[in-house]
N, C-alpha and C positions, 0 to 999 in steps of 0.2 A: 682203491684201497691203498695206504701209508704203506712203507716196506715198513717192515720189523726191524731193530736196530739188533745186530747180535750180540749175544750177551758172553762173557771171559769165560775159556773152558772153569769147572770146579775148582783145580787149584790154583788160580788165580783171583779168587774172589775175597772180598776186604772184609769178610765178617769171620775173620778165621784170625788168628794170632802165626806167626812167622813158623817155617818147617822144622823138621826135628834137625839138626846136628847131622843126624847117622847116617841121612841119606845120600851125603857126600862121602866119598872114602878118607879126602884132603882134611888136612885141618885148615880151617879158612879165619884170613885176616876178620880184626873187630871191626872193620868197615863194613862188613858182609855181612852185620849181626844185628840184631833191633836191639838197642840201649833197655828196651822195656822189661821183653820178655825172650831175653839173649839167644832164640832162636836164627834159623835164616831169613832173609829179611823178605816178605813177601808184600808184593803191590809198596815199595819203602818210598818213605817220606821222609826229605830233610827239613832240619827246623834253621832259623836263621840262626841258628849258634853253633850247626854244623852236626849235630846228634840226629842220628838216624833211626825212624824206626819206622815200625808194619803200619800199613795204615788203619786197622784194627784197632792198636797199642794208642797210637797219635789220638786217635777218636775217644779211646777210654781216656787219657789221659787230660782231652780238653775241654770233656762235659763235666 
């Protein structure tokens, strides 16, 4: 039998859009941020122009 490949705990998964803000106490730099949907950047992707976002956002934005 194949082993199973294991899969990213919950909050790690790419069909969700970036965390809330609040769960930090910090204010965090716009690098830390998805360009999309200005949350914390979760699972982030840079694009060749240096704009960051969720890979979520990235997906919506390039269907």
């Amino acid at each position: 039998m194949a082993a199973q490949e294991p899969s990213p705990p919950p909050s790690l998964e790419g069909n969700k859009p970036g965390f809330p803000k609040k769960i930090l106490a910090n204010d965090l730099e716009d690098k830390h941020l998805c360009n999309s949907c200005q949350k914390i950047l979760r699972r982030p992707l840079q694009a060749q122009c240096g704009h960051r976002f969720c890979s979520f956002c990235f997906n919506k934005i390039v269907r």
